[in-house]
C-alpha positions as CSV (number, residue, x, y, z in Angstrom):
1,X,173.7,-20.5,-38.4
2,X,170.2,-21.1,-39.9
3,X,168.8,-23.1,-42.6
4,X,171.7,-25.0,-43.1
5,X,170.7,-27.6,-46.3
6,X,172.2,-31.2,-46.0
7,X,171.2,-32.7,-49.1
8,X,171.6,-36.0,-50.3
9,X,174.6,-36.2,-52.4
10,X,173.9,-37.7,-55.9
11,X,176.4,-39.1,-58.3
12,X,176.9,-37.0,-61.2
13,X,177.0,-39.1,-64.4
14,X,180.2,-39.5,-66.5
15,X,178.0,-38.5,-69.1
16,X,177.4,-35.2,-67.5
17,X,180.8,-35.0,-66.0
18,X,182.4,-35.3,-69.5
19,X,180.1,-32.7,-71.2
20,X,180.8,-29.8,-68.4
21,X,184.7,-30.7,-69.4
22,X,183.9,-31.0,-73.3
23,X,182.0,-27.5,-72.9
24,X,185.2,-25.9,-71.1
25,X,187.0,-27.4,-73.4
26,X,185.8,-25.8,-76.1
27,X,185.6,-22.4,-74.6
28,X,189.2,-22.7,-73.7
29,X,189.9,-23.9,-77.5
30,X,188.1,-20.7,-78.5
31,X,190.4,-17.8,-76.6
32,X,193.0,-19.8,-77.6
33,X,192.8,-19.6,-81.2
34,X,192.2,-15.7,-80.6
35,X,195.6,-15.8,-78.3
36,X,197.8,-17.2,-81.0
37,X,199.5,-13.8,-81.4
38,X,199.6,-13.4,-77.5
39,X,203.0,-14.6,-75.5
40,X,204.6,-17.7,-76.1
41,X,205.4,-18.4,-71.9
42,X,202.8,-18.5,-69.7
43,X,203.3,-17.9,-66.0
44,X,202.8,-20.5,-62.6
45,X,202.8,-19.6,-59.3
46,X,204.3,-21.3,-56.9
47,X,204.7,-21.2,-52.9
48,X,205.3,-23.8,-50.1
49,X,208.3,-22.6,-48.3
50,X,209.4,-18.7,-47.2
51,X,209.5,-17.5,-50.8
52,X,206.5,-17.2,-53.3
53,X,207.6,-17.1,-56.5
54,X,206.7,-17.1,-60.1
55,X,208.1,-18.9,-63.4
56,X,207.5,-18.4,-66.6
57,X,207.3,-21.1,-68.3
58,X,208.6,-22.2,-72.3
59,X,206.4,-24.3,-74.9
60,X,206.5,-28.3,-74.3
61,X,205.0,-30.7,-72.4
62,X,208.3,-30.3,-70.2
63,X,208.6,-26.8,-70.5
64,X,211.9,-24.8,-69.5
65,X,211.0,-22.5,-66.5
66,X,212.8,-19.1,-65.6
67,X,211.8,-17.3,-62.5
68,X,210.5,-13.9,-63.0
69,X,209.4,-12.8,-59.9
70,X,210.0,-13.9,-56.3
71,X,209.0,-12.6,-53.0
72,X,209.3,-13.1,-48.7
73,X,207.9,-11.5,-45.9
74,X,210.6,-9.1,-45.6
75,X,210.3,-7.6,-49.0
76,X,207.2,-5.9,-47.9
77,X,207.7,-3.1,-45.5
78,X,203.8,-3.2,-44.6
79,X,204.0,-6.4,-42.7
80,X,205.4,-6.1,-38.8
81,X,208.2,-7.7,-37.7
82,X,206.2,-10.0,-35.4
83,X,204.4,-11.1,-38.0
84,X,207.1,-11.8,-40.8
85,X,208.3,-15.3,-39.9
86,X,203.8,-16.4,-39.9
87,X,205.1,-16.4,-43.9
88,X,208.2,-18.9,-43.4
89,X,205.6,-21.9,-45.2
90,X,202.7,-20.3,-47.3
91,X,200.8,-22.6,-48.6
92,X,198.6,-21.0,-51.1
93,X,199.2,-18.2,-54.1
94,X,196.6,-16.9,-56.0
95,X,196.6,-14.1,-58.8
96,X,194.4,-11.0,-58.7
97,X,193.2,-9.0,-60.8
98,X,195.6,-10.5,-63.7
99,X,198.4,-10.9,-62.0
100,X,198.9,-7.4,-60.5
101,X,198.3,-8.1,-57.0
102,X,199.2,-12.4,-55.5
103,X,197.1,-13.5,-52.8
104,X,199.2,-15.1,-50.1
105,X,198.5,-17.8,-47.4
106,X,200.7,-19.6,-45.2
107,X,200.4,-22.0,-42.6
108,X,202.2,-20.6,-40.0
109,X,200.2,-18.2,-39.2
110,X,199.0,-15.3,-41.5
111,X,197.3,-13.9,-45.0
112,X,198.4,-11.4,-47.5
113,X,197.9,-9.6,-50.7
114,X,200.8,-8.0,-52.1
115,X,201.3,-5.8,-55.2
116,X,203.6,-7.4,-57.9
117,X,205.1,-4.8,-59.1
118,X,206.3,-2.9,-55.5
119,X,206.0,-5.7,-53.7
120,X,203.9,-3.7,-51.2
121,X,201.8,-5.2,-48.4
122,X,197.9,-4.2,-49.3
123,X,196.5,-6.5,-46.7
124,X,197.9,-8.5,-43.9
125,X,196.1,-10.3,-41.1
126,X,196.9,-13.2,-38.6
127,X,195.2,-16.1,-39.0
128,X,196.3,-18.9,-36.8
129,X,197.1,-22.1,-39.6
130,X,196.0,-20.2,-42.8
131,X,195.7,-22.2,-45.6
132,X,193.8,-20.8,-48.6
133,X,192.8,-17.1,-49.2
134,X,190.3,-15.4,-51.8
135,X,189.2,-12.0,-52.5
136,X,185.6,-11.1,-52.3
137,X,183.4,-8.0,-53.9
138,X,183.3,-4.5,-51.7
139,X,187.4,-4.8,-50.8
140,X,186.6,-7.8,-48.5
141,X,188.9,-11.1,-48.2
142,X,188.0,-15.0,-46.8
143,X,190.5,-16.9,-45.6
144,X,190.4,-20.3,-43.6
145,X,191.5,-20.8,-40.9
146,X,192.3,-24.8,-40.6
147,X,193.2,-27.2,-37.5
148,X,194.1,-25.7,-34.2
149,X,193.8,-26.4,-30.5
150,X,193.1,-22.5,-30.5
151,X,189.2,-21.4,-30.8
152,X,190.7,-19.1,-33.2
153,X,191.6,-21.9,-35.8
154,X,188.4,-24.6,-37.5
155,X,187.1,-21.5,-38.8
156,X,186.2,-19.5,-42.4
157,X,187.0,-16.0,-41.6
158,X,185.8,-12.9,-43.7
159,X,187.9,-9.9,-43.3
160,X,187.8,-5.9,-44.5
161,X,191.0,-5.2,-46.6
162,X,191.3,-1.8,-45.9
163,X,191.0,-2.0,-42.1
164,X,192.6,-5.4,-41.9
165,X,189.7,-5.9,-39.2
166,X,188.1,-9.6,-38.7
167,X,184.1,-8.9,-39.8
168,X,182.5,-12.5,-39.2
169,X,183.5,-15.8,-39.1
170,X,181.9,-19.4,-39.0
171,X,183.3,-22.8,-37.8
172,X,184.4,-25.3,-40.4
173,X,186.6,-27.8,-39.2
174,X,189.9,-28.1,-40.9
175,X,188.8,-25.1,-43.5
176,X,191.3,-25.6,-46.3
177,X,189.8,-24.4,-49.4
178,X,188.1,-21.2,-50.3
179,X,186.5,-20.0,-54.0
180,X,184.4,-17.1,-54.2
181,X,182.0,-17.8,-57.4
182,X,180.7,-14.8,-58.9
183,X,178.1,-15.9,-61.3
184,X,176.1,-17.5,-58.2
185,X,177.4,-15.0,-55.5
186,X,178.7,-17.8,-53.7
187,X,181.6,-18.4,-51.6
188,X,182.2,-22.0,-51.4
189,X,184.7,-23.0,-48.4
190,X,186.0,-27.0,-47.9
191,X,186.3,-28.7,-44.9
192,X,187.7,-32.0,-43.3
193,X,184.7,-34.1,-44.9
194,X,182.4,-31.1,-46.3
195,X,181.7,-28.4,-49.0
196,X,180.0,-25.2,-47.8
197,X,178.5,-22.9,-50.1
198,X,177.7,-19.4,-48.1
199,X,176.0,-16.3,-49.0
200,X,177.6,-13.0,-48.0
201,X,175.9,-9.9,-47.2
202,X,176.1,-6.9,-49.4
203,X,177.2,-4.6,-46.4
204,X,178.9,-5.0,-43.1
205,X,175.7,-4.4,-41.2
206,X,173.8,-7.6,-42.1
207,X,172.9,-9.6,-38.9
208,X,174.0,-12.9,-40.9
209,X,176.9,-11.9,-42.7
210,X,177.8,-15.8,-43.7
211,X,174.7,-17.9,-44.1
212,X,175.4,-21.4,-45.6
213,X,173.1,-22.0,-48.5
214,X,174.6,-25.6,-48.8
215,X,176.4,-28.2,-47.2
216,X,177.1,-31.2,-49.1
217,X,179.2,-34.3,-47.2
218,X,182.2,-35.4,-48.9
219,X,183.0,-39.2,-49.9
220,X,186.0,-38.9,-47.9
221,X,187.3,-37.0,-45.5
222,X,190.6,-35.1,-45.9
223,X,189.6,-31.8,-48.3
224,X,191.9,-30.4,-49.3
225,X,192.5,-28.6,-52.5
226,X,189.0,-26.3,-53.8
227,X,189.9,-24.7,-57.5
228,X,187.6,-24.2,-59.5
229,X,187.5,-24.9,-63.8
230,X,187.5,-22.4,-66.2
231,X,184.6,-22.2,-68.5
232,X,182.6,-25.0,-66.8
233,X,180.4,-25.0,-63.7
234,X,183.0,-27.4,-61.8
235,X,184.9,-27.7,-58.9
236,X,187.9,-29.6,-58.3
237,X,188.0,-30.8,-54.5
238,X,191.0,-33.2,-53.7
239,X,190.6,-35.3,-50.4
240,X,192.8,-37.9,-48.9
241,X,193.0,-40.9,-51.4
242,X,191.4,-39.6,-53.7
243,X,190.3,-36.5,-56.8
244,X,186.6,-35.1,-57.4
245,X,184.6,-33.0,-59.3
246,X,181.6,-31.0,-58.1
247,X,178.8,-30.0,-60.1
248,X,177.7,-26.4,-58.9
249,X,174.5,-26.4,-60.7
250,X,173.2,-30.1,-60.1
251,X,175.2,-30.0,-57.0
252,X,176.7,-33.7,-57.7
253,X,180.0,-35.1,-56.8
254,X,181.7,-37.5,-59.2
255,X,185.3,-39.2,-59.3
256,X,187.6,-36.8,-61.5
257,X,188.1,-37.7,-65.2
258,X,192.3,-38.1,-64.7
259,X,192.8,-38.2,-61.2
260,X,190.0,-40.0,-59.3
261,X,192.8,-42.8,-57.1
262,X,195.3,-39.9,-57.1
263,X,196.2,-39.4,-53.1
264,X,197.4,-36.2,-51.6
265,X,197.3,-34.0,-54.4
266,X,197.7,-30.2,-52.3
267,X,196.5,-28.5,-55.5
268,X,194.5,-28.0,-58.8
269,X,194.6,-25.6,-61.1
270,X,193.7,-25.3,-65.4
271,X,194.7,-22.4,-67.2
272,X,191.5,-20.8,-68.9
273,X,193.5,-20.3,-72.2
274,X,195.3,-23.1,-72.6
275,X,193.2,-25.5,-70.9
276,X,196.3,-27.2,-69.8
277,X,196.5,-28.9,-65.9
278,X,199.1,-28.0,-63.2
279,X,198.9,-30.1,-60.2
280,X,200.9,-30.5,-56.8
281,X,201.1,-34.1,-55.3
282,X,203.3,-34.6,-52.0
283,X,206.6,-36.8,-53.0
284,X,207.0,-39.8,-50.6
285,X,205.9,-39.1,-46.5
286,X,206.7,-35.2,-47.1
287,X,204.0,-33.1,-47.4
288,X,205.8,-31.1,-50.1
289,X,207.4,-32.0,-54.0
290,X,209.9,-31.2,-55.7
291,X,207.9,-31.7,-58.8
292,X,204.9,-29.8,-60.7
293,X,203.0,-32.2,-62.8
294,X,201.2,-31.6,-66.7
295,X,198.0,-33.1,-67.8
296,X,196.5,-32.5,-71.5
297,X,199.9,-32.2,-72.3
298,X,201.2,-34.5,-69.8
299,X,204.6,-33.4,-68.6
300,X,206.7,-32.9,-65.4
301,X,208.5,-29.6,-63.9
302,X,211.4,-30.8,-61.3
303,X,212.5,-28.1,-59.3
304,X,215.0,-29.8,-57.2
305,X,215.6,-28.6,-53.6
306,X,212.1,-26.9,-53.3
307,X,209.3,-27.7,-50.9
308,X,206.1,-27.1,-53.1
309,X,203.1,-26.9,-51.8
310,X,200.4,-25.2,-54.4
311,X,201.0,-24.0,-58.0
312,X,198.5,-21.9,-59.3
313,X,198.2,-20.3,-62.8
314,X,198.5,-16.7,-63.7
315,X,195.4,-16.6,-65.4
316,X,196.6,-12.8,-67.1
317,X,199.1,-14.4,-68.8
């Protein structure tokens, strides 16, 4: 690729930091005084083993949780046979289109996007240690593709839904994160120890179908986690040790507000009603929890005997 920008990465102040939050903040305050005649629950996704799964969750800042919807590989007649058991430990869950359709990744092998209510395959692929997924304008889908001894793995792959076919791809070691950002018509995509933000052509004919606008080094290696804030023009990017947010108009990095010495948090996510913060950290030397945790209300969900991985938000709900 061409004209690939390494900027210096500045420091964003706390001053700065604080009023992109305060300005969320207050948008989220907003919607939420017009949703006080909406629903009471509000719904969290959640994958990290075979089964993705949502709950819906009570009032509190340790709210009751009943499961509402749950589904596996072999619910969806769509996906092959060889290719069920790439789904036995997704490892990402994302709504679409409010809810209706849940973007699915998992680390064994393979991508989805399945239709809530059927339960019908819409899009499979294999992608060799998938680990985040995202839906892109004109019926396209990025996924990345992270570590691998394979050539087919390191890599931020954009595919075409309705043929399932692979349309370009560019190397990113240890891709882990992708967001596609429709206000700057930018796909962002985290690394091991960077942040890519790429342009994507209109139409399937472009000779540069990714071209990175940006690359920006991270503090620390270890990316992670890429989610981005409601209402703000943040980014939360999690790393090894450590919790960030990235300014997508100054294009500055700070330490996060809450969570700046927080280690091995696998995801991010703030409900653009509520406001309120669901996060994933891995529980002793397992790379899973049994635990989702609260901020602004703080508050724990235990869900003993599961292996989570990433709890995401239904943002229709």
């Amino acid at each position: 690729m061409n004209d690939r920008k390494e900027p210096q990465v500045k420091q964003i102040t706390r001053r700065e930091m604080l009023l992109a939050l305060a300005v969320g903040s207050a948008t989220a305050a907003c919607v939420r005084l017009r949703d006080e005649a909406g629903p009471s629950r509000r719904e969290l996704i959640l994958c990290g083993a075979e089964e993705v799964f949502i709950l819906a969750l009570g009032p509190g800042s340790n709210p009751a949780a009943e499961k509402v919807w749950s589904w596996r590989a072999t619910d969806s007649a769509e996906i092959p046979e060889s290719l069920r058991r790439a789904f036995r430990s997704t490892d990402d869950c994302k709504p679409l289109e409010d809810g209706r359709k849940i973007l699915i990744s998992s680390s064994s092998g393979a991508v989805a996007a399945v239709e809530r209510e059927t339960k019908r395959a819409l899009f499979c692929a294999s992608v060799i240690n998938a680990h985040s997924i995202e839906a892109l304008p004109g019926g396209r889908v990025a996924a990345a593709a992270s570590v691998s001894d394979s050539p087919e793995g390191n890599r931020l792959i954009l595919f075409d839904m309705a043929s399932k076919r692979e349309i370009a791809s560019d190397r990113l070691v240890s891709a882990h994160g992708v967001v596609w950002d429709e206000k700057r018509g930018l796909l962002w995509a985290l690394g091991n120890d960077e942040l890519r933000a790429y342009r994507v052509a209109e139409s399937q004919g472009g000779k540069e179908p990714l071209k990175v606008e940006l690359q920006v080094k991270l503090p620390e290696s270890g990316g992670h986690d890429l989610s981005p804030i409601p209402g703000t023009p943040l980014l939360f990017i999690s790393t090894n040790t450590h919790c960030w947010l990235f300014h997508r108009d100054t294009r500055t990095i700070a330490p996060h507000d809450l969570l700046a010495d927080t280690p091995r948090v696998k995801s991010y996510s703030v409900h653009p009603v509520t406001g309120r913060v669901a996060y994933v950290q891995a529980e002793g030397s397992d790379w899973w929890a049994e635990r989702v945790h609260f901020l602004r209300p703080e508050g724990v969900l235990h869900l003993p005997g599961q292996r989570l991985y990433k709890a995401r938000w239904n943002a229709g709900v």
